[in-house]
GUPAFI-453211 format. One record per residue: z, y, x of N, C-alpha, C in turn; residue in three letters. Coordinates in steps of 0.2 Angstrom, whole numbers, plus 5000, padded with zeros to 4 digits. Layout:
PT   n.z   n.y   n.x  ca.z  ca.y  ca.x   c.z   c.y   c.x  residu
PT     Z     Y     X     Z     Y     X     Z     Y     X     ALA
...
This chain:
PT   n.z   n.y   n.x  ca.z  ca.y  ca.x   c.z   c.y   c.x  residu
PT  5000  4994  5004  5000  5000  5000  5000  5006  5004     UNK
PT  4995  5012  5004  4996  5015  5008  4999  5022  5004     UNK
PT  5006  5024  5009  5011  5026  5008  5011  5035  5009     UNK
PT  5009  5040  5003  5012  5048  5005  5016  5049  5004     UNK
PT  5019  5053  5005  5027  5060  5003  5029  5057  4997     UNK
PT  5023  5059  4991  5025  5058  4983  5025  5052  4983     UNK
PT  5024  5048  4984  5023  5039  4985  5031  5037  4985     UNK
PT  5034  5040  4990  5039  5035  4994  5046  5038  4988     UNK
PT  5045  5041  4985  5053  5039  4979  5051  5036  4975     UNK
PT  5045  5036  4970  5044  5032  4966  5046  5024  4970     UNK
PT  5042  5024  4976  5042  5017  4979  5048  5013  4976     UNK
PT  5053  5018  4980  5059  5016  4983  5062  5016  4976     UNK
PT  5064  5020  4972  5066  5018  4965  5063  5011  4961     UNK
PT  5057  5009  4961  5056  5004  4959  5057  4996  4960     UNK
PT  5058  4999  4968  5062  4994  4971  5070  4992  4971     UNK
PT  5072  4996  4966  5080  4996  4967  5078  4990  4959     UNK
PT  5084  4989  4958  5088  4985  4950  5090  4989  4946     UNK
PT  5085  4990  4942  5089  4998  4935  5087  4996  4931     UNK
PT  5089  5001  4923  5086  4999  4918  5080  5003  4918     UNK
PT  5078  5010  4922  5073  5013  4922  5072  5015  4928     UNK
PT  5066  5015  4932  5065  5018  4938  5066  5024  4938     UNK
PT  5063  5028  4934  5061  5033  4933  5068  5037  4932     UNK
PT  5074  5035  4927  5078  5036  4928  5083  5038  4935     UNK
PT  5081  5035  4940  5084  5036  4947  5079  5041  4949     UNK
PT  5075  5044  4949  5069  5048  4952  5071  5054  4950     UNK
PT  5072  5054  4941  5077  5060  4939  5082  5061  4941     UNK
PT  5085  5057  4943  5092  5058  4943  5093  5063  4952     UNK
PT  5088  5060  4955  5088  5062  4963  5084  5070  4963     UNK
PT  5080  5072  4957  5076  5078  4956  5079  5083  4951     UNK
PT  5083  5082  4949  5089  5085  4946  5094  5087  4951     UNK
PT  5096  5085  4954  5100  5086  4959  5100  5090  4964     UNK
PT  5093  5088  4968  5089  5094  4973  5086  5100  4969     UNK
PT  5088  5099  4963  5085  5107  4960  5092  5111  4958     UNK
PT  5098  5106  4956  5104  5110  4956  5105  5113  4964     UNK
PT  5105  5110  4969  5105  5112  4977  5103  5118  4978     UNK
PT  5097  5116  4976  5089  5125  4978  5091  5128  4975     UNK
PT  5094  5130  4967  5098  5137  4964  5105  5139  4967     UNK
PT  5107  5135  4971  5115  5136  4974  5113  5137  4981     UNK
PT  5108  5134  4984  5108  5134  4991  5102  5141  4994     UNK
PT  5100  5139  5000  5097  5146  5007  5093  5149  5001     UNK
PT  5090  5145  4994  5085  5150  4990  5087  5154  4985     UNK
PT  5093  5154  4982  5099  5160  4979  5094  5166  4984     UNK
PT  5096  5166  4989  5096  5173  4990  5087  5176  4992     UNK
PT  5083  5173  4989  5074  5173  4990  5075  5177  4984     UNK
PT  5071  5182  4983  5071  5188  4978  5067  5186  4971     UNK
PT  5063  5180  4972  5058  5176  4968  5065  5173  4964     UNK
PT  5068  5168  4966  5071  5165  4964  5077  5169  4961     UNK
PT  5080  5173  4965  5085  5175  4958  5083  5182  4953     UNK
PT  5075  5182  4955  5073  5187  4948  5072  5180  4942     UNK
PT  5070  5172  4943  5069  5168  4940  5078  5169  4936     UNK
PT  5082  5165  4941  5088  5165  4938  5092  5171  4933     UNK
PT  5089  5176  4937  5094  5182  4931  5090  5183  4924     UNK
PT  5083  5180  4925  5079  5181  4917  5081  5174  4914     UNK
PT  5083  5168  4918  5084  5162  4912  5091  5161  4912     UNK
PT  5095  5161  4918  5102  5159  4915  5101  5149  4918     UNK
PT  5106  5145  4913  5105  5139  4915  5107  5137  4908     UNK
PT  5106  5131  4905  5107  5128  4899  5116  5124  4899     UNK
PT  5118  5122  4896  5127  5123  4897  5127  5116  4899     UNK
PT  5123  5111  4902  5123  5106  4903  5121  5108  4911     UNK
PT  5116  5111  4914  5117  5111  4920  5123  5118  4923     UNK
PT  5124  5123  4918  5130  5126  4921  5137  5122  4923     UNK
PT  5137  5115  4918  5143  5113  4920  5142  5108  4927     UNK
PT  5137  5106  4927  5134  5102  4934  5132  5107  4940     UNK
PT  5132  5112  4941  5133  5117  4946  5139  5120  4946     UNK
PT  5143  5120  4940  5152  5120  4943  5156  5114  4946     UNK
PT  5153  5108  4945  5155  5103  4947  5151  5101  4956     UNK
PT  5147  5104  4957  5142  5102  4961  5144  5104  4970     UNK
PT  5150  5109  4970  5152  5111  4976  5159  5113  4975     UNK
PT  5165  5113  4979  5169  5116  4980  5168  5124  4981     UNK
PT  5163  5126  4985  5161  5133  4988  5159  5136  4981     UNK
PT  5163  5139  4978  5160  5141  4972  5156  5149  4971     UNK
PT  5156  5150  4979  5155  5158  4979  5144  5157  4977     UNK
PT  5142  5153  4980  5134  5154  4978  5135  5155  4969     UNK
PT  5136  5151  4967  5136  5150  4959  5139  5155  4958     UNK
PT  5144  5159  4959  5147  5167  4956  5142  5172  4958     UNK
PT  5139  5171  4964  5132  5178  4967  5125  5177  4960     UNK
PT  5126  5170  4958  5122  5169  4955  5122  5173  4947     UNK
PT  5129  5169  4945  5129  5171  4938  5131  5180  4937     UNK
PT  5132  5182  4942  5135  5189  4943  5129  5193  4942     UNK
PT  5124  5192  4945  5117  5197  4943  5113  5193  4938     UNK
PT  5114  5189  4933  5111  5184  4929  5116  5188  4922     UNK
PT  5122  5190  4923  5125  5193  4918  5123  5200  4920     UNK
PT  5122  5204  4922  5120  5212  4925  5116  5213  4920     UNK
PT  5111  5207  4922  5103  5208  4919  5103  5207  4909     UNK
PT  5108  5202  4909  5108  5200  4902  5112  5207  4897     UNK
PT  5117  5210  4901  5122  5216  4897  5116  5220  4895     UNK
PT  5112  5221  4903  5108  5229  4901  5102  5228  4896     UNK
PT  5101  5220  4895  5095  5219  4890  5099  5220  4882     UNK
PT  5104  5218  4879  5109  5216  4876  5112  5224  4874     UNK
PT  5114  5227  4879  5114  5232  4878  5109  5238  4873     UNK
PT  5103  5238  4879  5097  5243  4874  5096  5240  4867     UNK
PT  5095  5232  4865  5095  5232  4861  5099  5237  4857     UNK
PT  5108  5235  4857  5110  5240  4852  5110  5246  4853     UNK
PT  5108  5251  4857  5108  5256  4857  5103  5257  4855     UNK
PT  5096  5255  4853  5092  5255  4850  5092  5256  4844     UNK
PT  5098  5252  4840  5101  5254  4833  5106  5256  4831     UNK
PT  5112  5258  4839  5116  5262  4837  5117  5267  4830     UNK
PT  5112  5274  4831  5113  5277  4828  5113  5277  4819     UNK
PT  5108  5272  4818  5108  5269  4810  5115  5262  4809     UNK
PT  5115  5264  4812  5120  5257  4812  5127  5261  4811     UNK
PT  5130  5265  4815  5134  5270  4813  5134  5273  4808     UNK
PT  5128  5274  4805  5126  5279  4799  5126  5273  4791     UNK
PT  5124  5268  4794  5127  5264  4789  5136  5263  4788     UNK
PT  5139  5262  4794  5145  5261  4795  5148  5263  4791     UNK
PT  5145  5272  4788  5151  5276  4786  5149  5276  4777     UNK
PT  5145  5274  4776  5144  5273  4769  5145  5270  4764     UNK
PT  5148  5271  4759  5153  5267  4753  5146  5260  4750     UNK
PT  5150  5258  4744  5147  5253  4742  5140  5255  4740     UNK
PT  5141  5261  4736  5135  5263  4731  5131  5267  4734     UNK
PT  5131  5269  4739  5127  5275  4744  5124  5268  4749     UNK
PT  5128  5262  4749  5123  5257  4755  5118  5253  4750     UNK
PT  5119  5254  4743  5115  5250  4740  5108  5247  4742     UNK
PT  5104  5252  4742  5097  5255  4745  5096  5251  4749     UNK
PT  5101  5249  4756  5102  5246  4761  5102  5237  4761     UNK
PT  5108  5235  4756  5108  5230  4753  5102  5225  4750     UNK
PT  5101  5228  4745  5093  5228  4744  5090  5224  4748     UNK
PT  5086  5226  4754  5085  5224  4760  5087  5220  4762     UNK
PT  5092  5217  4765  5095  5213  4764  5093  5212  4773     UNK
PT  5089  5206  4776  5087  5206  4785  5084  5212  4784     UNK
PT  5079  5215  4780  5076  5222  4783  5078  5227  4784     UNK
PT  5090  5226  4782  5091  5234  4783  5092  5232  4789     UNK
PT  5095  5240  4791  5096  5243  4799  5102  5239  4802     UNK
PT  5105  5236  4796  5111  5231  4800  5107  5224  4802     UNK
PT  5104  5222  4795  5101  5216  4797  5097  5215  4803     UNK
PT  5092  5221  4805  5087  5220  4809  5089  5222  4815     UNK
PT  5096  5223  4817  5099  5224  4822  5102  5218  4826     UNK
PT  5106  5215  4819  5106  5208  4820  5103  5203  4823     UNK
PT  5096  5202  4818  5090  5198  4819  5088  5200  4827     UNK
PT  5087  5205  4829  5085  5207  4836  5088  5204  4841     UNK
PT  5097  5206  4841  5101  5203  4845  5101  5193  4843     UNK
PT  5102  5191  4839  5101  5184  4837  5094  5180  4841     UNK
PT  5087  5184  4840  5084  5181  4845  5084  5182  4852     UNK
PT  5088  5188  4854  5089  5189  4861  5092  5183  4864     UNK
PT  5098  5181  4860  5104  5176  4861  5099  5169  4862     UNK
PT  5098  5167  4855  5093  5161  4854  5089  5159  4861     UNK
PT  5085  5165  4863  5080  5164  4869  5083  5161  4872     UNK
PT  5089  5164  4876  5092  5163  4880  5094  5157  4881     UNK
PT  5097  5155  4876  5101  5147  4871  5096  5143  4876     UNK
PT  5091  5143  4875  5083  5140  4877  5082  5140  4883     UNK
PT  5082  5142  4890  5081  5145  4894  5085  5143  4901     UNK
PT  5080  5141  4906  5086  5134  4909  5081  5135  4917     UNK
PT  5083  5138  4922  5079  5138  4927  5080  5133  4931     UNK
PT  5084  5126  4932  5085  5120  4934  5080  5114  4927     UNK
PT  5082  5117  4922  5077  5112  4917  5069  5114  4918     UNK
PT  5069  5121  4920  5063  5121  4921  5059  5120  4929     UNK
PT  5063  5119  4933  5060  5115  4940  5060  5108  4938     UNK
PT  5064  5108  4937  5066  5097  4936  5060  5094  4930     UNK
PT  5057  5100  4925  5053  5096  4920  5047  5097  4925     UNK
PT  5043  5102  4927  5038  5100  4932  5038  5097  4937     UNK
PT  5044  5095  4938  5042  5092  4947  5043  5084  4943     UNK
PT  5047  5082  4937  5044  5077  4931  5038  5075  4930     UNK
PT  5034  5079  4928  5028  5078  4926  5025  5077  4931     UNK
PT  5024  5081  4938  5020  5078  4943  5023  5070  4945     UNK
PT  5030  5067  4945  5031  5061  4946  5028  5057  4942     UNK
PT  5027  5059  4937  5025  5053  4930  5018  5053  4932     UNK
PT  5015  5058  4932  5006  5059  4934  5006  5052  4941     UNK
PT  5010  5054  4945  5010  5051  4952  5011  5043  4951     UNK
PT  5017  5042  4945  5016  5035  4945  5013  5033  4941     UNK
PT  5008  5034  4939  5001  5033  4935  4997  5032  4939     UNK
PT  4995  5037  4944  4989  5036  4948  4992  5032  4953     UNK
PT  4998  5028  4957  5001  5021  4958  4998  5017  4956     UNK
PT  5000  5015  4949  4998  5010  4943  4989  5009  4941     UNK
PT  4987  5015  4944  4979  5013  4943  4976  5011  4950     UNK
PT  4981  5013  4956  4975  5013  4960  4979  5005  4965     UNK
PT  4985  5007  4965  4988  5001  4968  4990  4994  4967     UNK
PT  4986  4988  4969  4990  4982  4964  4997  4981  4968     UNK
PT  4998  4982  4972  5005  4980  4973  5011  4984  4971     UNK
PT  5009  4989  4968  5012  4994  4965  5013  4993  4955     UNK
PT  5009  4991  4954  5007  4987  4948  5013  4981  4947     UNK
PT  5011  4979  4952  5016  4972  4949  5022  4974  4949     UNK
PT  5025  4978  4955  5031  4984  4954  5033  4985  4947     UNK
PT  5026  4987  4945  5030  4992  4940  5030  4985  4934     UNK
PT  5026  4981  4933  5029  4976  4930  5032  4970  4930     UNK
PT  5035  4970  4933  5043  4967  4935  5049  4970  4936     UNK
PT  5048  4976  4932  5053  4979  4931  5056  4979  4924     UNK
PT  5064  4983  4923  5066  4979  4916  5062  4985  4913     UNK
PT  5056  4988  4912  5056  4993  4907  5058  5000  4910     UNK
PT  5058  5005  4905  5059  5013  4906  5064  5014  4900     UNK
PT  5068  5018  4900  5072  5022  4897  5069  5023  4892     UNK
PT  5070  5026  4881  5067  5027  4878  5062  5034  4881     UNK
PT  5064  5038  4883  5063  5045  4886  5058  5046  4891     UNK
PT  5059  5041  4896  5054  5037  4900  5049  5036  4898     UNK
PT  5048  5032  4893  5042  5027  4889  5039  5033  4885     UNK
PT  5043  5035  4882  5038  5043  4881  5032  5047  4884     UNK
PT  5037  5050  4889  5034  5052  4895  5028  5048  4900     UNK
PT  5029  5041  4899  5023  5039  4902  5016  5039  4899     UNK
PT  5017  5037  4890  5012  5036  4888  5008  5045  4886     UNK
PT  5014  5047  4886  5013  5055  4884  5006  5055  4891     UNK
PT  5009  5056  4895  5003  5057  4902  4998  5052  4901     UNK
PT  4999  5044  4900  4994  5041  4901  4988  5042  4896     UNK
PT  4990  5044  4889  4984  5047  4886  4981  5052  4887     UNK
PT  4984  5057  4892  4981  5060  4896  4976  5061  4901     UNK
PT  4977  5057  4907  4974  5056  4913  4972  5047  4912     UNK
PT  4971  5045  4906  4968  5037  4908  4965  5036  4902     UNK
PT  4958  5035  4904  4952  5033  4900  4955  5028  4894     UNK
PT  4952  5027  4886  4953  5025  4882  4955  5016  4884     UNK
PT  4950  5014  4889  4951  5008  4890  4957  5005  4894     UNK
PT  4958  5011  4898  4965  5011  4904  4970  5010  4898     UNK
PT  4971  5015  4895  4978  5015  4887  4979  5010  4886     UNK
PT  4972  5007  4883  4974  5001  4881  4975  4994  4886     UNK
PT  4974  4995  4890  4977  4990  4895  4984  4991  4899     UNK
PT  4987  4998  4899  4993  4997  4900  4998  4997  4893     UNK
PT  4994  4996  4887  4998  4998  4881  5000  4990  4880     UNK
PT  4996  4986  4885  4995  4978  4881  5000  4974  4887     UNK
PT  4998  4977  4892  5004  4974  4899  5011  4977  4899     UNK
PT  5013  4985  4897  5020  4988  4898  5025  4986  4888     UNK
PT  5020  4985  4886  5024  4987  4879  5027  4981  4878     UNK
PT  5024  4973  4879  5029  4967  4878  5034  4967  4881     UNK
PT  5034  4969  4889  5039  4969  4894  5045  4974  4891     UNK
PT  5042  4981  4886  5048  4985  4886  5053  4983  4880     UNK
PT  5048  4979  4875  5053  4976  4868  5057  4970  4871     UNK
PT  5054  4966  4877  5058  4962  4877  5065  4963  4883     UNK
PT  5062  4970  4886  5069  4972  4890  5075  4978  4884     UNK
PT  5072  4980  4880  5075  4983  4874  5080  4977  4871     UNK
PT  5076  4971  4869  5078  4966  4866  5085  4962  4871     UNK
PT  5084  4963  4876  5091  4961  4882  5095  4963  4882     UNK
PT  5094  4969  4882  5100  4976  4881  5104  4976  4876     UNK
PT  5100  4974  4870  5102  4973  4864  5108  4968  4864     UNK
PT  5106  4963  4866  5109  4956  4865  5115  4957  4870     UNK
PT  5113  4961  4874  5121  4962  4880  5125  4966  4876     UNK
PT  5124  4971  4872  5129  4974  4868  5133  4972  4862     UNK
PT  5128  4966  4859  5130  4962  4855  5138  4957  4857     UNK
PT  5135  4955  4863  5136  4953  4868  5145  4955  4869     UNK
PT  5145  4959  4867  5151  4964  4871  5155  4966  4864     UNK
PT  5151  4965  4858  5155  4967  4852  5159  4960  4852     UNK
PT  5155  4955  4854  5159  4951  4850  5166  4947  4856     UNK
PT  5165  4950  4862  5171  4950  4867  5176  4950  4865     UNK
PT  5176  4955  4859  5184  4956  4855  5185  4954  4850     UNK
PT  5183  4950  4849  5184  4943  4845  5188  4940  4848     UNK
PT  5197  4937  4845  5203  4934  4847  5199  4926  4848     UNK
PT  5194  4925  4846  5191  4917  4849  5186  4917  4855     UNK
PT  5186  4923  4857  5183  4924  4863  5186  4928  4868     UNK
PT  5192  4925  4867  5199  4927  4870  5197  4926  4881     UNK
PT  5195  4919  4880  5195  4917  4887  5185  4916  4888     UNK
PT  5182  4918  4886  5176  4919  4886  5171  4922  4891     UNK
PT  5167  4921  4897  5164  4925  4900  5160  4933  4897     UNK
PT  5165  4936  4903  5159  4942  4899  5153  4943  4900     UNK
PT  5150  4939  4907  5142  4941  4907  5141  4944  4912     UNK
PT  5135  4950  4909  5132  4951  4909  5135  4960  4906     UNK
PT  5139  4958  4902  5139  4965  4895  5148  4970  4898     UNK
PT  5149  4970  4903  5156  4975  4903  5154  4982  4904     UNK
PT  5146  4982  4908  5144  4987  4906  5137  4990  4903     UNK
PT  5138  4985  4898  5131  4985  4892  5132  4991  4889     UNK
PT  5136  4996  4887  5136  5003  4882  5136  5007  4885     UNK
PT  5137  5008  4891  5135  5014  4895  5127  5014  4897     UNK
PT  5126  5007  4899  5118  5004  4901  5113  5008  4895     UNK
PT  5116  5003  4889  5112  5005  4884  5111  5012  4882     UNK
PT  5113  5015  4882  5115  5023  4881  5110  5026  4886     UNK
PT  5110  5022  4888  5106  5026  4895  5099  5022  4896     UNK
PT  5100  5017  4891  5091  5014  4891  5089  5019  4886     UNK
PT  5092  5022  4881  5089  5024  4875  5090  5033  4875     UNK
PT  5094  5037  4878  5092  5044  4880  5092  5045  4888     UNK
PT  5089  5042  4892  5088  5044  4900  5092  5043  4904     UNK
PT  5094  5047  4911  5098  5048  4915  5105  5052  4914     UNK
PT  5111  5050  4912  5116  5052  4907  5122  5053  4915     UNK
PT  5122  5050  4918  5128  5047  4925  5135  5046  4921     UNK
PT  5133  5042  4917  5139  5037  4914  5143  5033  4918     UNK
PT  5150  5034  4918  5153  5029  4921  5154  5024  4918     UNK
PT  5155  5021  4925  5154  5012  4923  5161  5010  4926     UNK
């Protein structure tokens, strides 16, 4: 197999024992991307004009407080990402201060006019303004947005694997299957980048392998409910003492459940 740069995690993930490769790939691509927004690229003018306009979504803000003892890059960070956010938040209301005061001071029957209106008065569109500023923001994740692209080129890549190399192929089917989210993502790309006929040939080679690694997963859970059952008291566990974190994580991605 001849081996590049982009080649050698996919490799090496496929080569491990998971319930998704792909899964492991993420999990090492997420990681390096929480690093890059904390590390020597914090301070590149690019990257924190990125930062101060997205912010981070509350799943990777808690993985960058958790991610260093040194908590000083993550404060330089958030410090001008909130700067940027007041003065935007700010204009907004000042922009409707002055109706908005003027509503303030008016009794029931003198706002009636206003009421009426209902989102189109000066309270409500003031509102509405600030609720989509917030909402954006709610949206807006400059870790989810590195991690989802450098995603998609890994799935493109392990695609172009799958087409061009057989020893790569068999890799990939001898594995237990992908993650729900996984199997998404491949077919998503593969209807993209592979001829009607290709689809159909990985649709007929990956999809039995992925119900019957579905179907294993299953049975380990099952597996595990019925452990606690008083007549399976002295009972081998298996296979199943960590089937509900596995499985959680066969069915929404890379999660880093303890086990």
């Amino acid at each position: 197999m001849k081996e590049r740069i982009y080649t050698i995690p996919i490799n090496e993930a496929f080569d491990q024992d998971s319930e998704c490769p792909l899964c492991i790939c993420e999990a090492k691509l997420e990681n390096d991307a929480l690093e890059y927004y904390v590390g020597p690229a914090m301070m590149e003018p690019d990257c924190r004009i990125e930062t101060n306009r997205t912010g981070f979504c509350a799943d990777h803000f808690y993985k960058l407080y958790n991610l260093r003892k040194d908590r000083l890059p993550l404060a330089l960070v958030i410090d001008t990402h909130l700067t940027e956010q007041i003065k935007i938040l700010e204009g907004i209301y000042r922009k409707h201060e002055k109706s908005l005061k003027n509503l303030s001071g008016k009794g029931a029957l003198e706002s009636l006019p206003e009421a009426i209106k209902g989102k189109n008065s000066a309270a409500g569109r003031a509102i509405g303004e600030i609720l989509d500023k917030l909402k954006e923001l709610k949206k807006t994740c400059a870790v989810c947005d590195k991690l989802g692209s450098n995603m998609d080129k890994l799935i493109d890549n392990t695609l172009y694997l799958y087409r061009k190399e057989p020893d790569f192929r068999k890799k990939f089917l001898n594995s237990k299957g992908f993650c729900l989210k996984h199997l998404e993502a491949l077919l998503e790309k593969a209807r993209e980048v592979f001829s009607p006929a290709l689809q159909a040939e990985l649709m007929v080679s990956l999809f039995p392998l992925e119900l019957k690694e579905l179907g294993r997963i299953q049975d380990e859970v099952n597996y595990f409910t019925r452990m606690f059952d008083y007549r399976n008291a002295n009972a081998d566990w298996k296979n199943s003492r960590d089937a509900v974190p596995r499985s959680i994580e066969k069915i929404a991605g890379p999660l880093g459940l303890k086990r």
